[in-house]
Each structure stands twice: as C-alpha cells, then as structure tokens.
C-alpha positions in Angstrom: -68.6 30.3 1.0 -65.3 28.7 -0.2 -61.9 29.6 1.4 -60.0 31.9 -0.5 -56.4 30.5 -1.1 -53.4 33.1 -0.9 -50.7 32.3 -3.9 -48.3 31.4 -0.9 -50.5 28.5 0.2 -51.5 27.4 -3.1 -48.1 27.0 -3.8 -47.2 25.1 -0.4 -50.4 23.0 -1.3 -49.0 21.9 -5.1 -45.5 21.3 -3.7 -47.0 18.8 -0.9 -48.8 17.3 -3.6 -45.8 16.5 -5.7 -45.4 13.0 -6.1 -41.3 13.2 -5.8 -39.4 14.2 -2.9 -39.2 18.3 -2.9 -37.5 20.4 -0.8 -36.0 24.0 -0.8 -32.3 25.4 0.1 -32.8 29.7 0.6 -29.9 31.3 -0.5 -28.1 31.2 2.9 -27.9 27.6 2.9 -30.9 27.2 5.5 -33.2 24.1 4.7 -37.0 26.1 4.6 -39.1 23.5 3.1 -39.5 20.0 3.1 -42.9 18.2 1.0 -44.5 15.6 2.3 -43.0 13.0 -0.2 -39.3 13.8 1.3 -40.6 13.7 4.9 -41.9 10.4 3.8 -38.5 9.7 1.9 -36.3 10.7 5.0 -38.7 9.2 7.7 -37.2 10.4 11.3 -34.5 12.2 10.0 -36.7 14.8 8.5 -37.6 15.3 12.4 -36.0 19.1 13.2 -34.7 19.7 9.6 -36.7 23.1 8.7 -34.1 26.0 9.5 -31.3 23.8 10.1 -28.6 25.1 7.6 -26.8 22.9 5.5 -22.9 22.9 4.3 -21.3 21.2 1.6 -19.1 18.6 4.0 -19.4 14.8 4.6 -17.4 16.1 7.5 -20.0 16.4 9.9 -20.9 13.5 12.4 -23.1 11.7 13.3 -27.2 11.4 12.0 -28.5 14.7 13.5 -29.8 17.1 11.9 -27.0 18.7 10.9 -25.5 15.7 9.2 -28.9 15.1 7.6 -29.0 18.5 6.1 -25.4 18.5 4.9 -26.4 15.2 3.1 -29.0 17.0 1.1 -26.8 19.9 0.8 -26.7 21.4 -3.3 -23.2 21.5 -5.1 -21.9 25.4 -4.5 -22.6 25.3 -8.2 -26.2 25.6 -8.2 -26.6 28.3 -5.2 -24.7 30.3 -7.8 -27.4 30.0 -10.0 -26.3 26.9 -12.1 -29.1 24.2 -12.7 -27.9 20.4 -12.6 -28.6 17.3 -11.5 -26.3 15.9 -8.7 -26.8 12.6 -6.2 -27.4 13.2 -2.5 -26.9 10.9 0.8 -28.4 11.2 4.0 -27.0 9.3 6.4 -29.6 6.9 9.2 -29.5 6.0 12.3 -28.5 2.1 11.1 -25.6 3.3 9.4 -27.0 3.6 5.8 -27.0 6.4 3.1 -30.1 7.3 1.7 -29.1 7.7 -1.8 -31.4 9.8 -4.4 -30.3 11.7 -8.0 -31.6 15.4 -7.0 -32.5 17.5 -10.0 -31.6 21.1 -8.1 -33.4 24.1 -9.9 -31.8 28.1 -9.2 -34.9 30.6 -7.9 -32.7 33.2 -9.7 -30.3 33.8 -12.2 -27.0 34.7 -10.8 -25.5 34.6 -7.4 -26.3 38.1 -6.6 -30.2 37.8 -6.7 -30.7 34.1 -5.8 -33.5 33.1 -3.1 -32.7 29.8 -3.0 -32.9 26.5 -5.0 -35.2 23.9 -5.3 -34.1 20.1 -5.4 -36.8 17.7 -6.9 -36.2 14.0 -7.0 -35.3 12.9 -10.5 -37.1 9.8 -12.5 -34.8 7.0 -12.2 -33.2 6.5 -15.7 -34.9 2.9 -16.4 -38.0 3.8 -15.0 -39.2 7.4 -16.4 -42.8 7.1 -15.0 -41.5 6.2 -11.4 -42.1 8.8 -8.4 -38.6 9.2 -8.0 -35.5 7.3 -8.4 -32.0 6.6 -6.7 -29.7 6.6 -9.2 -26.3 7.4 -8.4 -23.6 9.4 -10.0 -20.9 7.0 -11.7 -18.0 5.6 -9.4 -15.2 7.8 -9.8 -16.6 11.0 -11.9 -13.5 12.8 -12.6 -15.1 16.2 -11.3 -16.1 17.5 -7.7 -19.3 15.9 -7.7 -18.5 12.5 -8.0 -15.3 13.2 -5.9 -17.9 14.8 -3.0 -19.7 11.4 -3.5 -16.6 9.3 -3.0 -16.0 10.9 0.0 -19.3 10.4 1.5 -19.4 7.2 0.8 -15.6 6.1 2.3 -16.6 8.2 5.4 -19.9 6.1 6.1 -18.3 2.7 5.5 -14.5 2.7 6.0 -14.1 5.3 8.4 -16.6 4.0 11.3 -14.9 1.0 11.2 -11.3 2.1 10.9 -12.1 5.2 12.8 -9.5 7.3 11.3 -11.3 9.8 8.7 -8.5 11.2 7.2 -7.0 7.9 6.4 -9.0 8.5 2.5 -8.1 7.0 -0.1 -7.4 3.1 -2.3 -4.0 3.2 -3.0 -2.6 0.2 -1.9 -0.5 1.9 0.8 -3.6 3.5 2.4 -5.5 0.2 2.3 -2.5 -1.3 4.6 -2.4 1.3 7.2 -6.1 1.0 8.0 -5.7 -2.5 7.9 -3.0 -1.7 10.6 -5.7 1.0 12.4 -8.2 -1.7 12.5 -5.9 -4.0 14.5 -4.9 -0.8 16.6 -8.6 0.0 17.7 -10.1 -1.9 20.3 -7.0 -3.3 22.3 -4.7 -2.0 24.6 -1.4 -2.8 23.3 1.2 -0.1 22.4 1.0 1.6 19.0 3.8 2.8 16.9 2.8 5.3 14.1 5.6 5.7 11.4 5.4 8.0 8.8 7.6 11.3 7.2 6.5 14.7 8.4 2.9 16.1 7.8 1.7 12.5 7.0 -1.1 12.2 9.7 0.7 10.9 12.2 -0.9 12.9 15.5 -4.2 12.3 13.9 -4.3 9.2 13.4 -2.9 8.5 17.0 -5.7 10.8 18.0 -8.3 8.9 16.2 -7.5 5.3 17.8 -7.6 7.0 21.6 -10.8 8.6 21.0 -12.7 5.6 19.2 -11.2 3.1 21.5 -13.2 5.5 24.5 -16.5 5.3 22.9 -17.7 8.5 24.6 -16.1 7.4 28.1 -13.8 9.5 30.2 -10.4 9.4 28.7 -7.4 11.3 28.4 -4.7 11.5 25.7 -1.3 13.0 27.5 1.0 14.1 24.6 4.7 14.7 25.1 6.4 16.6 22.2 10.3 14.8 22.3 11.6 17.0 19.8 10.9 19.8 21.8 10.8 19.1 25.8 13.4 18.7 27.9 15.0 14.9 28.9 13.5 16.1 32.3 10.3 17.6 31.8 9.6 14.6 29.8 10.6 12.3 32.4 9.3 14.0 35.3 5.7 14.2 33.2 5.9 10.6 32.8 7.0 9.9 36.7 4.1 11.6 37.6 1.3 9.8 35.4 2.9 6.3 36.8 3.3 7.4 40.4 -0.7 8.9 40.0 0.7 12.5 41.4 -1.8 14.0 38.6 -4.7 13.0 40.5 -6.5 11.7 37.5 -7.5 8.1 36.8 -5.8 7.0 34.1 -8.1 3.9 32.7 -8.7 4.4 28.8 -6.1 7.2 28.7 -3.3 7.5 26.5 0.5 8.7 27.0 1.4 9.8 23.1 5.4 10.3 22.7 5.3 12.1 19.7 8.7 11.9 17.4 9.8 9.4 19.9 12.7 8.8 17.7 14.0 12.1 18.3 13.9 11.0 22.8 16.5 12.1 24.3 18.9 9.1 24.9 19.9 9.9 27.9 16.6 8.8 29.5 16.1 6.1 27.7 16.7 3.5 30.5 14.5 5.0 32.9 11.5 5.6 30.7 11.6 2.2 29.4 11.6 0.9 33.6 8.8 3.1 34.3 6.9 2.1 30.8 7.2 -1.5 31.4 5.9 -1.8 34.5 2.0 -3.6 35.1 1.0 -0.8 36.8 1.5 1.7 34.5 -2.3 3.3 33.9 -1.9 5.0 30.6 -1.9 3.3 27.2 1.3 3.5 25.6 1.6 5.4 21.6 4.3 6.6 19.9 5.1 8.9 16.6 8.1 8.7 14.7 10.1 8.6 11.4 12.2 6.2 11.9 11.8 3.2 13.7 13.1 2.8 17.0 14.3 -1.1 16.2 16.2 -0.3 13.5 18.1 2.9 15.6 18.4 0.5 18.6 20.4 -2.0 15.9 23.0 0.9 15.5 23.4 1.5 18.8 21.0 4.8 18.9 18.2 3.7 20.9 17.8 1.8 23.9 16.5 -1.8 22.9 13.8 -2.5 25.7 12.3 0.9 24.9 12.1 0.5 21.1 10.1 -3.0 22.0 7.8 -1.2 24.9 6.7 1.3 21.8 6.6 -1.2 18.6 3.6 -4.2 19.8 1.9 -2.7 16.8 3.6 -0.5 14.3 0.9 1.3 11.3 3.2 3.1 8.6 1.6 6.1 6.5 3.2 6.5 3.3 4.4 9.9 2.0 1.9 11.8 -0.3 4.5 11.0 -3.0 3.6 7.2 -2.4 -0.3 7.8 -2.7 -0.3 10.0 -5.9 -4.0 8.2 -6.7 -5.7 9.9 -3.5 -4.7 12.9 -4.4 -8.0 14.3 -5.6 -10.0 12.6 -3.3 -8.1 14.2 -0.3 -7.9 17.7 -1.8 -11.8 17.4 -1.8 -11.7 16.5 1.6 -9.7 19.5 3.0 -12.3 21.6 0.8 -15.2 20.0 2.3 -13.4 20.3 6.0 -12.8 24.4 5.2 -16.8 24.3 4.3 -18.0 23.2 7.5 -15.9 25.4 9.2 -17.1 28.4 7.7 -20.1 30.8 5.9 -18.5 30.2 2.6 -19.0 26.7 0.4 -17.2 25.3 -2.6 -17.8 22.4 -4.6 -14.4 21.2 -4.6 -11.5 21.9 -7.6 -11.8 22.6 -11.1 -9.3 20.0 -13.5 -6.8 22.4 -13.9 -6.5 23.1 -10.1 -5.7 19.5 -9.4 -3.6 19.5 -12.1 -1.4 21.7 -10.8 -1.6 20.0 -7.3 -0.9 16.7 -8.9 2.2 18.3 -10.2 4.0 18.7 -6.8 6.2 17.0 -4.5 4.3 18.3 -1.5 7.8 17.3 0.9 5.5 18.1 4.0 2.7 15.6 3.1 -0.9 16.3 4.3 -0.3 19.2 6.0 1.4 20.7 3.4 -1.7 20.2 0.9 -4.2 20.8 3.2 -2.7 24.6 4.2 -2.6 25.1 0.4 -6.2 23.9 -0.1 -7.2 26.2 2.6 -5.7 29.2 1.4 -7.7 28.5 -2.0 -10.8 28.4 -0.4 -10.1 31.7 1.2 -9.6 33.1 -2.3 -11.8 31.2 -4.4 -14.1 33.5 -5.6 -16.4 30.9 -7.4 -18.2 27.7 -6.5 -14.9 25.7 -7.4 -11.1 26.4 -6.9 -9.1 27.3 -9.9 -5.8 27.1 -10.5 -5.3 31.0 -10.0 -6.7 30.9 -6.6 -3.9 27.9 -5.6 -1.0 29.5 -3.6 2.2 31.2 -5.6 4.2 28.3 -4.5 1.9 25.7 -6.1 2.0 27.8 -9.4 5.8 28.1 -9.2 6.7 24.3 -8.9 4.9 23.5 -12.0 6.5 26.2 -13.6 9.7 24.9 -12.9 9.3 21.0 -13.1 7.5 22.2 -16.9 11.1 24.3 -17.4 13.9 21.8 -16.4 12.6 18.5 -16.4 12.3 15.8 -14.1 10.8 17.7 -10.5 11.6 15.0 -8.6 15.4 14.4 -9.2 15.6 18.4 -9.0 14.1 18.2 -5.8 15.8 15.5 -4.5 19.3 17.6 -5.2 17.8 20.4 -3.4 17.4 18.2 -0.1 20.3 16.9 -0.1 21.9 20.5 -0.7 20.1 21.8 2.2 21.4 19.6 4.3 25.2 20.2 3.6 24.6 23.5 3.7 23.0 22.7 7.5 25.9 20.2 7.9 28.6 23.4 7.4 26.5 26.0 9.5 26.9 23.8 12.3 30.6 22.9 11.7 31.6 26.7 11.9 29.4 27.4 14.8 30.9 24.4 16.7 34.7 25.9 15.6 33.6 29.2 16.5 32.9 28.4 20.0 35.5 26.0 20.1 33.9 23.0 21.2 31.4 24.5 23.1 27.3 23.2 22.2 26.1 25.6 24.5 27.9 28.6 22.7 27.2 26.7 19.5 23.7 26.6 19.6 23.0 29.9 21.3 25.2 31.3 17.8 22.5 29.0 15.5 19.6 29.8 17.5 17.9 27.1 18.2 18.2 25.2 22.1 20.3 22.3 23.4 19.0 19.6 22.9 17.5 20.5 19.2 21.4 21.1 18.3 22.4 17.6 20.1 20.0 15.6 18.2 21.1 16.9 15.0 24.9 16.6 15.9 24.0 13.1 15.9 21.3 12.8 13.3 23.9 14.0 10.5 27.2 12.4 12.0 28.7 15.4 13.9 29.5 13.4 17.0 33.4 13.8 16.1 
C-alpha cells in the first residue's frame, strides 16, 4: 500500500527538491527552514541555523550562527509584505562573504497577517537557466539596500584588519585615520587620539586595546581629566605603577581621556611616573587639541605631551566627512536593530536629506542619538523624514530660510562663548576674586571653572 503524504510533507518534499537555494524567515524573524540546496550552499554554517532568529545588522560578530542568520536576514521591507529582490552575505569561517541575489517572496499581504517570507535564490542575470546565481546589488545603490550592503562588505574587509568598526566610510579623512589605527594595533607604543567632541574618540581607543588582546586578559583603566580631581588622577595612576591594584598589568591600557584638559598642576609628576620602564600599563590618550602645540605656548608640560604623542590618529569632524554620511546613518540603524525586537531597513531619501542638511556640532554622537530616536518612532520598514527628531527638522528649516547654515552657525558659537566669557567675568567680580565663590555661583566645580579661566583667557 503506498504512504499517504500529508500537504505539509509534500510541500517540505518539493522545497528540498528545489534546485536553488530556499529557505524561510516566519514572521518573528526566526530562520524555520532551510532546503537542502542552501544547506549545500552554506555548507557548515547552515550547522544550528533552524530557530536561530535573524536581525537586519552587519553588526553582529563573528561566523556563528547568529552572524550567519543576520547575513541571510530579508530587508524590513519584505516582512512587511513587500516582494523584492535584494543580495545577501553570509559570512565563513576563512573570512569570506557568501554572496547570492535572494528573490524574497511575502506569505501574506500586509504586515498585520504575514507568516513569514520565503527567499529563493535568483537566476544569475547572464545565465537564466543556472540553479542560482550571485549577482550582487550595484556598488553604491543610493537606497538602504545597497547602503546595508556597503556596510557588510567594509565590516568584513576593512574592519578586521583595522579593528575599529565605526571607523566607516571613503572620504579621504577616514581612509587616513585607519591608516593611522592600523599602525596603532599591534604595538605597544603610546597612542594619541585627536578629534572634536562626539567624533569616536573613546571608541576608537577602545577598539585598539581590545584587538591588540586577542581574547587575552587585559584591562583598559580610563581616567576622565575633565572631570577627576588633579589627585584622584594621580593617586589612580600611583597606584597602577606602584602595582597597589593587585592586578597584572601586561596588555592593559591606562586611557587619559581629554588629556588636554589634565590638570597642569600634575603635569611633572605624571610625566615621571609615565616615563618610567616599569610602568605595566600601555599608555593612550584623548584629546582636542594636541598636547605639543599647548606645550609650545607654555600650557602643557613638554615631556608629558611627548610620553602621550609616539602615535597620534586624528578623526575629522562629521562636517569634514560629509560623503559617509549615509553609510554611517545606516550603520547606527543596523546597530539599534540588533539591539532590539524591532528592524528597519535603513532611511528613506528624504530622511537623509534632511540629515545631510546639518551641522551635527557634536559629530557621531550627535547623529547616532538622532538615528536612534527615529528608529524608536519609525513606524515603517524605513525612517522618514517625520520620524527624525524636531531639532533635525528645525535646522533645515532655518538653513532653507536664511541662507548659508554654516556661517549662521558659526556666529552662534562664537556668540555662546562671549556670552560664557561675561557669565564668568561677573561671577568672578561678584565674589571678588574668589574661584571658589565663583564657581559655586556658576555651578559647576573647581577645577571645571579653572580650565575654562584659562581655556578663554581669563587668567587676568
């Protein structure tokens, strides 16, 4: 008597048939299905990939299974029921991207009652009658696609070797400082990170400690010299020399962060301390302005700016990398998606429109906390320019209204910092003379009122 065949195995038994690589995304973003042509297609990596879910990120790590399945991730698009073609890359244990067009089909018509979608490998353009192809979407498609495919492809090749992932981008600026990062990974010597404000700074820093460990024990000790005290920070640093922390210090890191901003008054002693052999931490260093070119007007001590400068990277100002733009607003989407339930494909024109439009004075950071906002809004599969922030609206309403944004806003800073410039005036008349009084009457502590007494010329 033949077996009778239920529709559910029929189907199963069709789809392992298919010639093309096959494989189904249920509408929570949970891999449920994968044909015998894509096991073939994805060879180990297909190992653990049923009920893995997926998110729409080449932020994830690594060739597990959850890198794997975020490769083969469909654009938020088509789980809201939009059917499209799109290229995927899976990422192998030798560092490669398996690259393959995906035609992705909606099991439902709308959002609301999808199941799931189905990705299908698509014939390869020049070959119709081929099982498959690997076409790949055109280098630099101007929409969230081909910017989600950019990305993927910078991450896998630039970013293991410069090991700084947020370093995106081809502007020529960009292309120095991971020239810089390269030369920075892998040696010992003191780094010196330059940059404005919200330009990466900390990460970066970051990124060269943890790659130059390679998965050993290592410790990055950061000191904040905007903030701490001259003695907290030297007492910290007395006892990483003197080994009173108890922990080895071999492939750790001491990270002065706005190190331009050190109290001067300890100057001398940190740079004895620093420059000794035995010293067990490497030595890195934030700032804005260099150290050298303070120590040349007398505002820095001149052994400690060498200590901190062996190798100085410089990260431009968003201003100066107008080009990565886009590719970095994708990013920050794609960084919000693997955090969370919720995936978007990126930004629709208009969005980054609007972005491109600003000054963005705090850099990456700045644009980043406005790209995650969006996503929280974004109802859609994309960002539009209704779900940026007010603020984002507002300064391309004005630089549309009075001309030329950037001399406005240049004005504007140098407003603010008259107005600064007075405040402190009248609270050092006020308390006649006295900083202490002074900066209790601002607000703010001690030493953040000495450093600006000298920063804008108050000394006198």
């Amino acid at each position: 008597m033949a077996q009778l065949r239920t529709p559910a195995t029929e189907l199963a038994r069709r789809l392992h048939a298919a010639e093309r690589p096959l494989y189904v995304i249920d509408a929570k973003y949970t891999v449920v299905f994968l044909n015998k042509a894509a096991r073939k297609w994805l060879g180990p990596a297909a190992d653990g990939l049923p009920g893995t879910r997926c998110t729409y990120t080449t932020a994830v790590p690594g060739e597990g299974p959850a890198a794997v399945a975020a490769g083969l991730c469909p654009p938020p698009e088509a789980m809201a029921g939009v059917a499209m073609e799109a290229t995927v890359a899976v990422p192998t244990p030798e560092g490669r991207l398996l690259r393959r067009r995906m035609r992705f089909t909606p099991l439902g018509t709308a959002a609301d009652d999808l199941v799931g979608v189905v990705a299908m490998a698509a014939p390869d353009p020049a070959n119709p009658s081929a099982a498959g192809g690997s076409a790949a979407v055109p280098a630099g498609e101007p929409d969230s696609r081909g910017l989600h495919e950019l990305l993927q492809r910078f991450r896998r090749e630039a970013a293991v070797r410069y090991g700084a992932d947020r370093l995106v981008g081809e502007s020529p600026a960009m292309r120095l400082a991971r020239r810089q990062v390269e030369l920075a990974t892998g040696c010992r010597e003191s780094v010196l990170i330059l940059g404005p404000p919200g330009s990466g700074r900390r990460h970066t820093a970051a990124a060269i400690h943890y790659r130059d460990a390679a998965g050993r024990p290592a410790r990055l000790v950061p000191l904040d010299c905007a903030m701490l005290s001259p003695e907290l920070i030297y007492s910290t640093v007395q006892a990483v020399a003197s080994g009173e922390d108890g922990r080895d210090g071999e492939h750790g890191t001491l990270l002065l962060t706005d190190a331009d901003l050190l109290p001067l008054e300890v100057h001398g002693a940190l740079a004895r301390t620093l420059g000794r052999q035995s010293f067990p931490l490497r030595l890195m260093a934030t700032a804005e302005q260099p150290p050298a070119e303070l120590a040349k007007r007398g505002k820095y001590e001149p052994e400690l700016a060498a200590l901190l400068s062996t190798i100085t990277i410089e990260l431009p100002a968003l201003s100066e990398r107008r080009r990565d733009l886009s590719l970095l607003a994708q990013s920050f989407v794609e960084e919000c998606n693997a955090g969370g339930e919720r995936q978007v494909g990126g930004l629709t024109p208009e969005a980054l429109d609007l972005l491109s439009s600003c000054r963005w004075p705090g850099n990456l950071e700045e644009l980043a906390a406005a790209v995650r906002g969006a996503h929280r809004r974004a109802a859609g599969p994309l960002i539009t320019a209704d779900d940026l922030p007010d603020a984002v609206r507002l300064a391309q309403q004005t630089a549309g209204g009075r001309g030329d944004a950037k001399d406005e806003a240049i004005v504007l800073d140098e407003f603010l910092v008259r107005v600064e410039r007075e405040l402190i005036r009248r609270a050092l008349a006020q308390a006649k003379g006295n900083k202490a009084q002074a900066a209790r009457l601002l607000g703010v502590s001690r030493p953040r009122l000495f450093r600006r007494i000298a920063q804008l010329g108050l000394e006198r």
